[in-house]
C-alpha positions as CSV (number, residue, x, y, z in Angstrom):
1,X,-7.0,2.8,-5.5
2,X,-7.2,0.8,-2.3
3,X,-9.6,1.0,0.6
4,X,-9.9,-0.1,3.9
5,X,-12.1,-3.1,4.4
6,X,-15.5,-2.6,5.4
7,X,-14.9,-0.2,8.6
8,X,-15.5,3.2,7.0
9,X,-17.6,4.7,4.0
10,X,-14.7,3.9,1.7
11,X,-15.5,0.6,1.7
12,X,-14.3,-1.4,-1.7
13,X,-11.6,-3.2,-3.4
14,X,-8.5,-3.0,-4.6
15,X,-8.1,-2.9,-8.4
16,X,-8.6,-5.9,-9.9
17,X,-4.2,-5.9,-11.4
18,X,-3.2,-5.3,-7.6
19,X,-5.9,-7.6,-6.0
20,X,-4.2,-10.5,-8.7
21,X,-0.8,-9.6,-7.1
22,X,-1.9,-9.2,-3.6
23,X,-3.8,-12.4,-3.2
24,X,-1.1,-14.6,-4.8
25,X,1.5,-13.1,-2.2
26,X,2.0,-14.2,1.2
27,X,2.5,-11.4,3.9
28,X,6.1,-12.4,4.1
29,X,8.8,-14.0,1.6
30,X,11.8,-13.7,1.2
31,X,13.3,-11.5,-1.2
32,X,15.0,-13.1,-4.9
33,X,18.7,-12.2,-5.5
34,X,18.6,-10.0,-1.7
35,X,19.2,-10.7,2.1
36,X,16.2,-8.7,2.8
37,X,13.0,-10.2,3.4
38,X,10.1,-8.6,1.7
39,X,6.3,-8.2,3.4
40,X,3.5,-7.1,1.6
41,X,1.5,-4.3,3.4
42,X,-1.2,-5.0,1.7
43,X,-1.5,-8.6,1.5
44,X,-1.0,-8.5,5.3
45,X,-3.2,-5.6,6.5
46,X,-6.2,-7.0,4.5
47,X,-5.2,-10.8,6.2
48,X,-5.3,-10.8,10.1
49,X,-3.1,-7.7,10.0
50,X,0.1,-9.9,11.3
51,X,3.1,-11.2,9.8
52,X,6.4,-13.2,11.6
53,X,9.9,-13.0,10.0
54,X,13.2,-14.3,10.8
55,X,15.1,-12.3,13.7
56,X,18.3,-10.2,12.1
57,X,17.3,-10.4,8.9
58,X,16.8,-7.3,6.7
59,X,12.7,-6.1,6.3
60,X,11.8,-4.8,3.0
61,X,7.9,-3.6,2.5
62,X,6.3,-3.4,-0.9
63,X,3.8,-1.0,-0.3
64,X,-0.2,-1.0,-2.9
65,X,0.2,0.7,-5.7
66,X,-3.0,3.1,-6.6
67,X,-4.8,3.1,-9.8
68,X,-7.2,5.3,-11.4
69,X,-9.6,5.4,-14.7
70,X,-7.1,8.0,-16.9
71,X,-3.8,9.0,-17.1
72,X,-4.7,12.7,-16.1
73,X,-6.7,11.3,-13.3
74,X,-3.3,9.0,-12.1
75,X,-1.3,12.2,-12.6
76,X,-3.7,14.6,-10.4
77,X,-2.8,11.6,-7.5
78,X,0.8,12.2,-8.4
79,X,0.4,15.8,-7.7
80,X,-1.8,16.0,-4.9
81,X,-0.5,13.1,-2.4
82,X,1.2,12.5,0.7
83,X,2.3,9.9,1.4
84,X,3.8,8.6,4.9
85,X,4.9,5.0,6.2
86,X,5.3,5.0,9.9
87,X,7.2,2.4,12.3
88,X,6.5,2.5,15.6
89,X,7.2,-0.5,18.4
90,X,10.7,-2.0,19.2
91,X,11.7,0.7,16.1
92,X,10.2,4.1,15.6
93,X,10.7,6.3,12.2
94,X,8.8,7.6,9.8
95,X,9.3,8.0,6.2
96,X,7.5,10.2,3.5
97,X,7.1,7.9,0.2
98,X,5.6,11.1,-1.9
99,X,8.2,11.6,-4.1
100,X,9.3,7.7,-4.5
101,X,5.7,7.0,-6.9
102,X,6.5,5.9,-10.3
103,X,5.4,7.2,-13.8
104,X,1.7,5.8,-14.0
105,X,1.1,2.8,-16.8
106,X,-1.5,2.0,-19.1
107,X,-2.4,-1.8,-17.3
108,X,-5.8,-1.9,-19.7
109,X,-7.4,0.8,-21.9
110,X,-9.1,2.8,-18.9
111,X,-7.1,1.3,-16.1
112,X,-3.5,2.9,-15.0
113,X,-1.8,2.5,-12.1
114,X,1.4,4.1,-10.8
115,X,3.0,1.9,-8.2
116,X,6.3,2.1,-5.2
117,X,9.6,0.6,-5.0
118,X,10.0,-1.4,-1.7
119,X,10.8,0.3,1.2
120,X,14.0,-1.2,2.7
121,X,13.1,-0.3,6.0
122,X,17.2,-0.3,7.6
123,X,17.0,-2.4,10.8
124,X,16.4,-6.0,11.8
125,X,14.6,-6.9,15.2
126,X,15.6,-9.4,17.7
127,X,13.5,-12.4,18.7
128,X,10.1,-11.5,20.1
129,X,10.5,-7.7,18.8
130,X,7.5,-6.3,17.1
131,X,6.9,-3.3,15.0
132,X,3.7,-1.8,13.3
133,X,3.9,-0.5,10.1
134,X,1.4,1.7,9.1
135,X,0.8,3.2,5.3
136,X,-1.2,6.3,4.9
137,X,-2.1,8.8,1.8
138,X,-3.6,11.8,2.5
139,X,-4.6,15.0,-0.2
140,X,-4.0,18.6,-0.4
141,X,-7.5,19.0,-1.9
142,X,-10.2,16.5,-2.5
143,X,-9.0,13.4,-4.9
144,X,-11.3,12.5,-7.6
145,X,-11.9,8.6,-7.7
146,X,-12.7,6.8,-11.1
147,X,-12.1,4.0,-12.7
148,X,-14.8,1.8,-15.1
149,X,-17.2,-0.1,-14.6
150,X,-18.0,3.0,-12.7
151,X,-21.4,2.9,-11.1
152,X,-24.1,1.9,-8.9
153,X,-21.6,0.0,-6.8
154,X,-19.7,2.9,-5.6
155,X,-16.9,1.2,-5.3
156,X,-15.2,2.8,-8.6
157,X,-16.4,6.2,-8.3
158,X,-17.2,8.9,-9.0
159,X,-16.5,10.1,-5.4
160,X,-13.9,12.2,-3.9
161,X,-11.7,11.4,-0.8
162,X,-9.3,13.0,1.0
163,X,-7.4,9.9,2.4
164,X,-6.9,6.4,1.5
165,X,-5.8,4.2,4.1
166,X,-4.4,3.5,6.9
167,X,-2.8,0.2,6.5
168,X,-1.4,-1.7,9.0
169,X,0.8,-4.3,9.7
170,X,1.9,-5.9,12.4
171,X,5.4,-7.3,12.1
172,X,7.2,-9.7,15.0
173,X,10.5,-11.5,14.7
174,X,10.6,-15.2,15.8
């Protein structure tokens, strides 16, 4: 599950396996064994909500992955998402991610979490160009959120939402 930081009632954290991954990564780096450089969404959207790559090179963006307390409870997200990633700026397109979420994995005895390739995003921008890239999820019907230690802290449920997000990202070539 991730949230948005402290600007809505969904205020919380990311799960303690993708917080581990975000916080070591910087926004930007460049990809092993590819020409494309990858940014993560998340690691940027919770930082200042920037990032700067190289002009003409490749963007990749690895994209949060979303836990939950069970299997069934992963597999209900599975079937009730949709999920979007939208470009707007110098580039403009919009991609639907919904079908592109893995199988959910067991990550601790009541933790799983079912995560995205990267999104090779198919364009490069010139010096000075900037794009926004914006991550949403959004539910046919309410989602069930709840993952242990649930409790008083309301940050691991039980609630129910009906979108997680927006992310954003604010990508310019230098």
């Amino acid at each position: 599950m991730f949230f948005k930081p402290n600007r809505s009632a969904l205020v919380g954290a990311i799960t303690a396996a993708v917080i581990a991954v975000i916080a070591a990564a910087a926004p930007a780096r460049a990809a092993l064994g590819t020409d494309s450089v990858v940014i993560s969404l998340a690691a940027c959207a919770f930082g200042d909500g920037t990032t700067t790559v190289q002009s003409g090179v490749p963007i990749a963006l690895h994209e949060p992955g979303y836990a939950q307390g069970t299997y069934g409870l992963s597999n209900n997200f599975l079937l009730t998402q949709q999920t979007t990633l939208t470009i707007t700026g110098a580039v403009n397109r919009t991609y639907d991610l919904s079908g592109q979420w893995g199988t959910p994995q067991q990550l601790d005895r009541k933790l799983w979490v079912t995560r995205l390739p990267n999104t090779e995003l198919g364009f490069t921008l010139a010096p000075g160009e900037t794009v926004v890239a914006t991550f949403d999820i959004t539910f046919a019907h309410p989602l069930l959120v709840a993952y242990p230690p649930v409790g008083s802290s309301g940050d691991n449920g039980p609630y129910r939402i009906t979108e997680d997000g927006p992310l954003s990202c604010a990508i310019t070539a230098t």
